[in-house]
C-alpha positions as CSV (number, residue, x, y, z in Angstrom):
1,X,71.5,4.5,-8.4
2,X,71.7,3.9,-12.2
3,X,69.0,4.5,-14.7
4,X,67.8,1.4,-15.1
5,X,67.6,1.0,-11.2
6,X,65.7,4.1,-11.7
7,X,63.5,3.2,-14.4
8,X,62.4,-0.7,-12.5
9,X,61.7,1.7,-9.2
10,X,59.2,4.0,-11.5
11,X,57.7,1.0,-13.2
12,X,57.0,-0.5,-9.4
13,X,55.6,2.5,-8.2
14,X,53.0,3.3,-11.3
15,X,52.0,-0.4,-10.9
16,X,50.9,0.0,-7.3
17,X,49.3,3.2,-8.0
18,X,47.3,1.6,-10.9
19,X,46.5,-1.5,-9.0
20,X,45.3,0.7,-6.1
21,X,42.8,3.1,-7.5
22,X,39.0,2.6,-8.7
23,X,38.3,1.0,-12.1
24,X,37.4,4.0,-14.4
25,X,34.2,4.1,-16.2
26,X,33.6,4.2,-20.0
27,X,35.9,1.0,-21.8
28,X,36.6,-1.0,-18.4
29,X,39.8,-2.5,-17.0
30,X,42.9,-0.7,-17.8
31,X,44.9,-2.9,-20.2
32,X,48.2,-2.4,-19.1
33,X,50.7,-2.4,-21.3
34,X,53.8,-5.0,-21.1
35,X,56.7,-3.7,-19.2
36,X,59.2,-6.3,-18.9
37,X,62.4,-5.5,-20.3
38,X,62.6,-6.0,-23.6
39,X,65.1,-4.1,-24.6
40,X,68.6,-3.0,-22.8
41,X,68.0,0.1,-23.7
42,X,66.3,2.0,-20.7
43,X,65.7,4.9,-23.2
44,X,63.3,3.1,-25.1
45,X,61.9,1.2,-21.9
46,X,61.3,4.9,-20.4
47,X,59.6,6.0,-23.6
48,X,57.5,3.1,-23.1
49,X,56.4,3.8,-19.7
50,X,55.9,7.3,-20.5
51,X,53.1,5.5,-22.9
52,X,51.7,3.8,-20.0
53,X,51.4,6.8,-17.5
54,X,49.5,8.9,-20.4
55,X,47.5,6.1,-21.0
56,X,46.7,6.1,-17.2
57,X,46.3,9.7,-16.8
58,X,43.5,9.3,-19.3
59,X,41.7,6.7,-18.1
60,X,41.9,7.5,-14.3
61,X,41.9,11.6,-14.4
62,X,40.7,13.2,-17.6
63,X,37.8,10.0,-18.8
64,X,36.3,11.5,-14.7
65,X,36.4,14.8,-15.2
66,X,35.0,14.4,-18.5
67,X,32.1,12.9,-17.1
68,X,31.2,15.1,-14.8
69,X,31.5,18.1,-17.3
70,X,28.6,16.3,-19.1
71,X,26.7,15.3,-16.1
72,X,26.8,19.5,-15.6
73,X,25.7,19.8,-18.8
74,X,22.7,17.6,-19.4
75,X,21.5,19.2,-15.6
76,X,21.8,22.7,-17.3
77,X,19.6,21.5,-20.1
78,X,17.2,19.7,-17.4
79,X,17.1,23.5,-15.6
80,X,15.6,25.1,-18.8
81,X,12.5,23.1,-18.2
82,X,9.2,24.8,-16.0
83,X,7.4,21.9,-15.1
84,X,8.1,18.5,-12.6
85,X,6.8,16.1,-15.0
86,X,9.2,17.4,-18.0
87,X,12.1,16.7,-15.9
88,X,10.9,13.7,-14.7
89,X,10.7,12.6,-18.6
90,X,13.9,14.0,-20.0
91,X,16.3,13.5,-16.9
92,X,16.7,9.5,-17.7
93,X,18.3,10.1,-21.4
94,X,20.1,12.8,-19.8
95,X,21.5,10.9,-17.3
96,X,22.3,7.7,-19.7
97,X,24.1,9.9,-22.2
98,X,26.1,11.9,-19.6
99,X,27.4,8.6,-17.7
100,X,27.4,6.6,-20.2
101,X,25.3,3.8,-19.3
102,X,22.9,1.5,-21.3
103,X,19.2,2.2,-19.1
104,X,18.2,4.7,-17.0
105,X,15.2,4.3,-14.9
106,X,13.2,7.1,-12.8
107,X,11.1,6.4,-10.0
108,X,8.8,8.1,-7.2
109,X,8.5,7.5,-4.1
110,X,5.5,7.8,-2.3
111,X,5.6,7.2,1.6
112,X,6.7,4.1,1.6
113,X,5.7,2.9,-1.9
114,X,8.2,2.6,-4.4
115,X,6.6,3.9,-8.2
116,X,8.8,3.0,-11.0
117,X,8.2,5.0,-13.9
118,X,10.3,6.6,-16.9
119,X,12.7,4.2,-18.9
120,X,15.4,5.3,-21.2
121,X,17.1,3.1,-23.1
122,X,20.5,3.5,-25.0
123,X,20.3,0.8,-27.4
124,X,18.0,-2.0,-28.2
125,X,15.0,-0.3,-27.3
126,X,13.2,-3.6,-29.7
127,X,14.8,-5.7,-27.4
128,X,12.6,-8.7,-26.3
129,X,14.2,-8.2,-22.2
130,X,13.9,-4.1,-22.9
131,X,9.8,-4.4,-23.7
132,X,9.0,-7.2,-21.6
133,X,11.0,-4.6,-19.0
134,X,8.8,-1.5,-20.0
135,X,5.2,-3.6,-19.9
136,X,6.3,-4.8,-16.3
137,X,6.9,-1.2,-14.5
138,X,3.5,0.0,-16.2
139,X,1.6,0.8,-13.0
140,X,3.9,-1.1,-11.0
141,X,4.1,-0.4,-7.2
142,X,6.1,-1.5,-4.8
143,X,5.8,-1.5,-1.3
144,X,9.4,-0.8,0.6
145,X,9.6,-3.7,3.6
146,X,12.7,-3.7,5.5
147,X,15.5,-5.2,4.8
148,X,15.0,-4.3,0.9
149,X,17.7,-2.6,-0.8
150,X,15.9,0.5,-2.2
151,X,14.1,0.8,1.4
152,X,17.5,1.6,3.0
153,X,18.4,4.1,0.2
154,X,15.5,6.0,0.9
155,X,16.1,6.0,4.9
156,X,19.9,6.8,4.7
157,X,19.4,8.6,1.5
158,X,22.8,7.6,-0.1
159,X,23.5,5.9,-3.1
160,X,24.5,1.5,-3.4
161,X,26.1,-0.4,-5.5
162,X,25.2,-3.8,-6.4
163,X,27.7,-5.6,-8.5
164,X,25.9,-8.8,-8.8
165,X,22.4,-8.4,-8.6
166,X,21.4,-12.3,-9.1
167,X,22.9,-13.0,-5.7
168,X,22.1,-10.1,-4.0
169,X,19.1,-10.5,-1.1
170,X,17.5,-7.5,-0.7
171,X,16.8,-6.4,-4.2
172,X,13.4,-6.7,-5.4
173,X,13.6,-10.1,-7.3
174,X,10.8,-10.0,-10.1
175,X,12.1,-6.3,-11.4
176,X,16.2,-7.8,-11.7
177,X,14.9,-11.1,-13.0
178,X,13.1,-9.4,-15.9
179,X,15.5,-7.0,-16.4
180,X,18.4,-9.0,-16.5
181,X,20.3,-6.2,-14.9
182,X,24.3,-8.3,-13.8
183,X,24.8,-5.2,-11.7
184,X,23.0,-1.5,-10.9
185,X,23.8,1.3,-9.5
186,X,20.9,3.3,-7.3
187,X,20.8,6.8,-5.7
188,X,17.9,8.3,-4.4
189,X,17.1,12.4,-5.4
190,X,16.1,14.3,-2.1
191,X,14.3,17.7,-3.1
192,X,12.1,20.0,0.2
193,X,13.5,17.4,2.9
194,X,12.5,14.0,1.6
195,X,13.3,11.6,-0.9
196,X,11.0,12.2,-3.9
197,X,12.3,9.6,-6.9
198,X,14.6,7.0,-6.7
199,X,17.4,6.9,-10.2
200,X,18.8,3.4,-11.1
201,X,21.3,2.7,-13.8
202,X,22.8,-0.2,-15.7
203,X,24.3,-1.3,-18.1
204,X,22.3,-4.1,-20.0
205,X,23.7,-5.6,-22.9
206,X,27.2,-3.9,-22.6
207,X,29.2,-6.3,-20.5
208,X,30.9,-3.1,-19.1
209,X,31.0,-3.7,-15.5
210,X,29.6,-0.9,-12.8
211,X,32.3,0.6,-10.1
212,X,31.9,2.7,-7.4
213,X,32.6,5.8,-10.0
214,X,29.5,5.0,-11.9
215,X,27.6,5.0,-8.3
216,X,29.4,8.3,-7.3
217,X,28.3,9.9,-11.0
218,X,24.8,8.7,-10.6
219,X,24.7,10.4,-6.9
220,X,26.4,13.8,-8.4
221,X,23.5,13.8,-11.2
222,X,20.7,12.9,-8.3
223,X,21.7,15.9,-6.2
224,X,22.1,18.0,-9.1
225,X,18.8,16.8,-10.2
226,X,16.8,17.5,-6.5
227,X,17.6,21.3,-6.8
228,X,15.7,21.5,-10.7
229,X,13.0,19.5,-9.0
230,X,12.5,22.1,-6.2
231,X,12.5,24.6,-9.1
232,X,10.1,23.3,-11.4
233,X,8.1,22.6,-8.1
234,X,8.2,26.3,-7.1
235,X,7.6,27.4,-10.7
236,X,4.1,25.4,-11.1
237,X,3.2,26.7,-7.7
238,X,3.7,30.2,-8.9
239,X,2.1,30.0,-11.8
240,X,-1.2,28.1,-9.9
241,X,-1.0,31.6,-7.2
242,X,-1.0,33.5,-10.2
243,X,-4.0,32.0,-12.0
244,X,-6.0,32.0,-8.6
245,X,-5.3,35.9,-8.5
246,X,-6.3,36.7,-11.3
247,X,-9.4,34.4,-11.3
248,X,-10.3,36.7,-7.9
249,X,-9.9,40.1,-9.7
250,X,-11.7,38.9,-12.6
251,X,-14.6,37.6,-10.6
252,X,-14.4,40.7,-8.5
253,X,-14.6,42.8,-11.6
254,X,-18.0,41.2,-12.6
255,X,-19.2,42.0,-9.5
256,X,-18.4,45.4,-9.3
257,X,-19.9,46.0,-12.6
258,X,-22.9,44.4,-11.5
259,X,-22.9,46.7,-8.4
260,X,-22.6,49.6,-10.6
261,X,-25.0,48.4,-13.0
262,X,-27.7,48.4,-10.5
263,X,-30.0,51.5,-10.1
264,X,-29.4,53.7,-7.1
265,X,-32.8,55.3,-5.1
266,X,-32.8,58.0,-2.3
267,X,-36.1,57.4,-0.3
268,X,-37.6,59.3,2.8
269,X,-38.3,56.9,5.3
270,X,-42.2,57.1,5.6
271,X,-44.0,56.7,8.9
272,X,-46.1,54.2,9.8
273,X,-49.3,55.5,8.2
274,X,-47.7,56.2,5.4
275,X,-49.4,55.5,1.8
276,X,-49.1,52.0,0.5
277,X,-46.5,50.7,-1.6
278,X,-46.5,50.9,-5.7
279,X,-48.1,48.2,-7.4
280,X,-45.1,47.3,-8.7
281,X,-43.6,46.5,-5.7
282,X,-45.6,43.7,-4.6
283,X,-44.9,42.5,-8.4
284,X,-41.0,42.5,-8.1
285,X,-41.1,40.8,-4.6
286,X,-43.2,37.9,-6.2
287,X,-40.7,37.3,-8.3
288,X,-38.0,37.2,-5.6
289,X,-40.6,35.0,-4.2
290,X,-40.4,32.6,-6.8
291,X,-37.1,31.4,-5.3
292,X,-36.4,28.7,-2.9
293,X,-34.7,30.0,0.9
294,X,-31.9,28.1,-0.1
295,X,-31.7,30.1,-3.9
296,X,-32.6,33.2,-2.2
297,X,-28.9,32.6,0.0
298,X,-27.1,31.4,-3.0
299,X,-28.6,35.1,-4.5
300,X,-27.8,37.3,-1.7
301,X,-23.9,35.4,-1.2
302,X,-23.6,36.3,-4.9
303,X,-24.6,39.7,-4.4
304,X,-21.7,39.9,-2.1
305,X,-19.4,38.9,-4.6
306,X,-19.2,35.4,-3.5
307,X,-17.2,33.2,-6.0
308,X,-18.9,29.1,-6.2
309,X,-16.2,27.8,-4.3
310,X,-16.7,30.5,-1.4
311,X,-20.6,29.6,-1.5
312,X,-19.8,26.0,-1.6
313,X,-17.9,26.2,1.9
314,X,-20.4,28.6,2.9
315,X,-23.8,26.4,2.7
316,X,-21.5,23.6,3.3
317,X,-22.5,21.4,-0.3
318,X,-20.5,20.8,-3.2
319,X,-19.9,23.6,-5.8
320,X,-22.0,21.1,-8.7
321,X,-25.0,22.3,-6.2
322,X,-23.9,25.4,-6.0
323,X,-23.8,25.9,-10.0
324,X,-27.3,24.0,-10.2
325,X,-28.5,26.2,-7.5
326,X,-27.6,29.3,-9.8
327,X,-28.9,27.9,-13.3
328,X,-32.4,27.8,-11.1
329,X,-31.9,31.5,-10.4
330,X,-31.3,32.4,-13.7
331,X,-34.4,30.6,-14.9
332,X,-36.8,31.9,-12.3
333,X,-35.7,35.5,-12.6
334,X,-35.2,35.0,-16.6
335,X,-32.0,36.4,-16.7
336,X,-28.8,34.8,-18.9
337,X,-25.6,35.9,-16.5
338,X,-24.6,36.4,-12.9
339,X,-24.0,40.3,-13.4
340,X,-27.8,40.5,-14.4
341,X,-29.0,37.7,-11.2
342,X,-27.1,40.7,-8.9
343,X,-28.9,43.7,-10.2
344,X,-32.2,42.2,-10.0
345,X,-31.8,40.3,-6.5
346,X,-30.7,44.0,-5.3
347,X,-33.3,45.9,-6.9
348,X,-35.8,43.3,-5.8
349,X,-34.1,43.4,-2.1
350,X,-34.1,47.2,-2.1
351,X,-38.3,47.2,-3.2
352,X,-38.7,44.7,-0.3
353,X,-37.5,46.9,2.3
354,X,-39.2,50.0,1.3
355,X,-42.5,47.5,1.0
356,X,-42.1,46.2,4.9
């Protein structure tokens, strides 16, 4: 075989690999390069396919890899952040910028209710479509019915592709209509078991058409994505555990001190015939007299170190009774603070039993 038998086979061969494999994000088609013979010279004709196979190599190997370098990237920057609703509100810019597309939109889900939400968008953000876009999802929700398209994400939990949304049945009509989306890409996020937002991308005004590498890119960044949201999750929950605890020692603090503050008598138990009580007695049970039965409980649970919410459950009413229930107390036995309400309902408890 001569060269330029050669050189016609490796031309054949690099077509049918091009015209075989998926359109590459980022500028589109491949334009590919003219390579009829134009010259007898199969040196300069080999030089020129060299062109073309570089050309390829960049647009169908590096331009992907690329991509997902910055999809890994922006989720790194997403992982720095501690709470659920600061990822929900950065991971749509971080997701435009890393796949390169014009809008990004991030969206709970909610049984079967579909909750669009955040909105990132590339360019035009003053465009008429882009605000008449953002004033439509404002407290928009959705019910998933079967046969929609975003109702059979979330139940196989895989990512679609629609490549012409204007024909395409089960999207949700009203949302594509004013968005004027030609084509989106949707993948769902699924973080502790279930699908928990729903990420859809296009590419409005940019007449750059979506392939299945843009949907595979957007489902990359979604999984990525469920694992920070299972963090920040966690991370909040943590945080809430940690602010109950120390709410518990803190009120069981005050109640020790309280405990500690209160005076401590030895008595001999006095027989029946015994002389009568102080007059003072009588004087301090009047006052604990002064409260209603149900104060007098609310008194003796806080005496136990009883927290409002634990009273609440308790005497079975709210814990807005339970407060008004010990602003009474601290009227009727003229005291200003809980700490001073449990000394004197003990000392007043304690001169009650030695009275009876």
């Amino acid at each position: 075989m001569d060269l330029r038998e050669r050189w016609l086979d490796l031309v054949a061969a690099v077509r049918s690999v091009a015209a075989q494999a998926p359109a590459p994000s980022g500028d589109g088609v491949l334009e590919q390069p003219e390579l009829a013979l134009r010259d007898t010279n199969p040196w300069s004709s080999l030089a020129e396919l060299a062109d073309f196979s570089r050309a390829f190599r960049e647009r169908t190997i590096d331009r992907p890899f690329e991509t997902r370098r910055r999809i890994n990237q922006a989720l790194s920057r997403l992982r720095e952040l501690d709470t659920f609703a600061a990822v929900m509100a950065a991971a749509p810019a971080a997701l435009a910028h890393a796949c390169e597309v014009g809008r990004v939109m991030i969206s709970r889900i909610s049984g079967s209710t579909w909750l669009p939400g955040n909105l990132y968008v590339a360019t035009g953000e003053d465009d008429p479509v882009n605000r008449s876009l953002r004033e439509y999802i404002h407290e928009l929700r959705i019910q998933l019915t079967n046969g929609m398209l975003e109702a059979e994400v979330v139940r196989r939990r895989a990512p679609a592709l629609v490549t012409d949304a204007a024909a395409e049945p089960r999207t949700f009509e009203p949302l594509v209509r004013i968005a004027r989306s030609r084509a989106y890409v949707v993948a769902p996020v699924v973080a502790g078991g279930s699908v928990a937002a729903l990420l859809h991308a296009d590419n409005y005004p940019s007449a750059r058409l979506l392939t299945p590498l843009d949907r595979d890119n957007l489902h990359a960044f979604a999984e990525g994505l469920a694992v920070i949201f299972e963090r920040a999750v966690t991370l909040e929950r943590m945080a809430l555990q940690r602010e109950r605890v120390r709410q518990f020692f803190a009120d069981a603090e005050e109640t020790v001190g309280a405990l500690y503050a209160a005076p401590v008598r030895l008595t001999r138990s006095q027989p029946p015939t015994a002389a009568p009580a102080s007059a003072a007695a009588p004087e301090r049970r009047s006052e604990l007299d002064l409260l209603t039965p149900r104060e007098r409980e609310v008194a003796a649970l806080l005496s136990s170190g009883a927290r409002n919410a634990d009273i609440a459950a308790r005497l079975t009413v709210s814990e807005t009774t339970v407060k008004s229930h010990v602003k009474n107390i601290l009227r009727k036995l003229q005291v200003s603070n809980r700490s001073e309400v449990i000394s004197r309902y003990l000392r007043l408890a304690h001169d009650g039993e030695q009275r009876s």
